[in-house]
C-alpha positions as CSV (number, residue, x, y, z in Angstrom):
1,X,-12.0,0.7,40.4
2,X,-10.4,-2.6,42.0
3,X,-10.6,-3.1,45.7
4,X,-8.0,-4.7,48.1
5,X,-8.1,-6.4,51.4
6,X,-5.2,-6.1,53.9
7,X,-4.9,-8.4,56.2
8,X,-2.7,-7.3,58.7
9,X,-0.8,-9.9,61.4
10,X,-3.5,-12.4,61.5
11,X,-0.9,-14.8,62.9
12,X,-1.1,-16.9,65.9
13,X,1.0,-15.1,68.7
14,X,-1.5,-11.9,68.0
15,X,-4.4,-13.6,68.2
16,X,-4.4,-16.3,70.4
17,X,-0.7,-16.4,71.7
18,X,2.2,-14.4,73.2
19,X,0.1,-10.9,72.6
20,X,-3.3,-12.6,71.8
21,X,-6.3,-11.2,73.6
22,X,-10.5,-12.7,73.8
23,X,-10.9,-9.6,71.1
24,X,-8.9,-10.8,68.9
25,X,-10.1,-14.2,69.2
26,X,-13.5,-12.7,69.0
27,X,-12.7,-11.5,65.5
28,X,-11.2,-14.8,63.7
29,X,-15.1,-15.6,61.9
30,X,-15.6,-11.8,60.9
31,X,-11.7,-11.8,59.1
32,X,-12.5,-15.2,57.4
33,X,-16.2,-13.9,56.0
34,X,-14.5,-10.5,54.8
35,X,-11.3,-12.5,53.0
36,X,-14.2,-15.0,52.0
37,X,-16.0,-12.1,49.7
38,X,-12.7,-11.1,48.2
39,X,-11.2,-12.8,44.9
40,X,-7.8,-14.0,46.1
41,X,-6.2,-12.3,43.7
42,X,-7.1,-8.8,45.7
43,X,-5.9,-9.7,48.9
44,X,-2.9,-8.9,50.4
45,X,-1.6,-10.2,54.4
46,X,1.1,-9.1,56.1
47,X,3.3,-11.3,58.8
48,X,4.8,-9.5,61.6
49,X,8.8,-11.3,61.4
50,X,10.7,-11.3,63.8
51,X,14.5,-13.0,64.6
52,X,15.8,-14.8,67.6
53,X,17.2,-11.8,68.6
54,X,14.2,-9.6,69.2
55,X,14.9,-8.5,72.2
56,X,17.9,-7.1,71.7
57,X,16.1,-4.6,68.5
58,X,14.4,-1.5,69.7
59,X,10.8,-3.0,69.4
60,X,12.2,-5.9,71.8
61,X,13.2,-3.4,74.2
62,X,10.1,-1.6,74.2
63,X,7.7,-4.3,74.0
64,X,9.9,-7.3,76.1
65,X,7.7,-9.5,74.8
66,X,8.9,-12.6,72.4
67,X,7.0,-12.8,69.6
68,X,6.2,-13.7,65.8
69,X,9.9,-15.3,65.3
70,X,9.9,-16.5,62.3
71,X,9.7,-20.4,61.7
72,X,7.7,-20.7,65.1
73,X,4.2,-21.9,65.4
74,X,3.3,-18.2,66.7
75,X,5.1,-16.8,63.4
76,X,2.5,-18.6,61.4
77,X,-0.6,-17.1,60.3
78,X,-3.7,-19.5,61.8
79,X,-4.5,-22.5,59.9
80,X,-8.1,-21.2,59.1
81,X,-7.2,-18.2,57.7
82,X,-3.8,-19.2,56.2
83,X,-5.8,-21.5,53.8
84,X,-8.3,-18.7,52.9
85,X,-4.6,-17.0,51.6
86,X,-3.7,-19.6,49.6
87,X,-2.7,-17.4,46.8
88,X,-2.9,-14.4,47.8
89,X,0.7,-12.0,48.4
90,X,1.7,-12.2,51.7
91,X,3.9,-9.6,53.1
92,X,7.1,-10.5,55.9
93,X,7.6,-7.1,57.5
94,X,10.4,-6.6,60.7
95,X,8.6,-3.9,62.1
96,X,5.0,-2.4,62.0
97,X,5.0,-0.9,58.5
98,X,6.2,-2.5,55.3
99,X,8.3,-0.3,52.9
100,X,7.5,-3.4,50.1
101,X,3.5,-3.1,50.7
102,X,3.5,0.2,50.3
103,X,5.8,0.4,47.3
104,X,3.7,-2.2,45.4
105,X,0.3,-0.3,46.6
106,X,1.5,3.0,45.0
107,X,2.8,0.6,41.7
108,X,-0.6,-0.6,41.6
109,X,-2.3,3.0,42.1
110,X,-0.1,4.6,39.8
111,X,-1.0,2.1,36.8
112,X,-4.5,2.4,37.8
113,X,-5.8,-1.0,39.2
114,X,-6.7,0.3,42.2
């Protein structure tokens, strides 16, 4: 049976940014060893995305803070582990789920790869 790796919003406003924490931080060499023992052919990342206008969405008015817009340097995925994902499908998803993920997932799991 094929394993994947998700790697979820390893980007730079949740890690050491606009929502970034020490924990997160404290994480960065752990992600890079796990995406390190993975062909990059079975990993899979996801982007948080967000437009100018986040504020004004639901999210934005929930959690008032500006974050992941796309084309900033806190939309961006950190350089160390970016290049460990050269390759690999990376997912842009608006919100905390992605719809496209989890379509392709249950393609995958239906033909039996995984």
């Amino acid at each position: 049976m094929r394993k994947l790796l998700v790697v979820i919003d390893m980007q730079n406003d949740f890690v050491d940014a606009a929502l970034g924490t020490a924990e997160a931080v404290s994480i960065v060499d752990a992600v890079k060893a796990k995406i390190s023992s993975y062909p990059v052919e079975d990993v899979i990342a996801t982007m948080d995305t967000h437009g100018e206008t986040y504020l004004e969405t639901q999210e934005g008015k929930n959690l008032p803070v500006v974050h992941c817009v796309k084309g900033t340097d806190g939309w961006k995925i950190r350089p160390d582990i970016a290049e460990l994902l050269d390759g690999a499908k990376i997912y842009e998803k608006p919100t905390f789920g992605s719809t496209a993920l989890a379509a392709d997932l249950k393609a995958l799991s239906e033909s039996e790869e995984i």
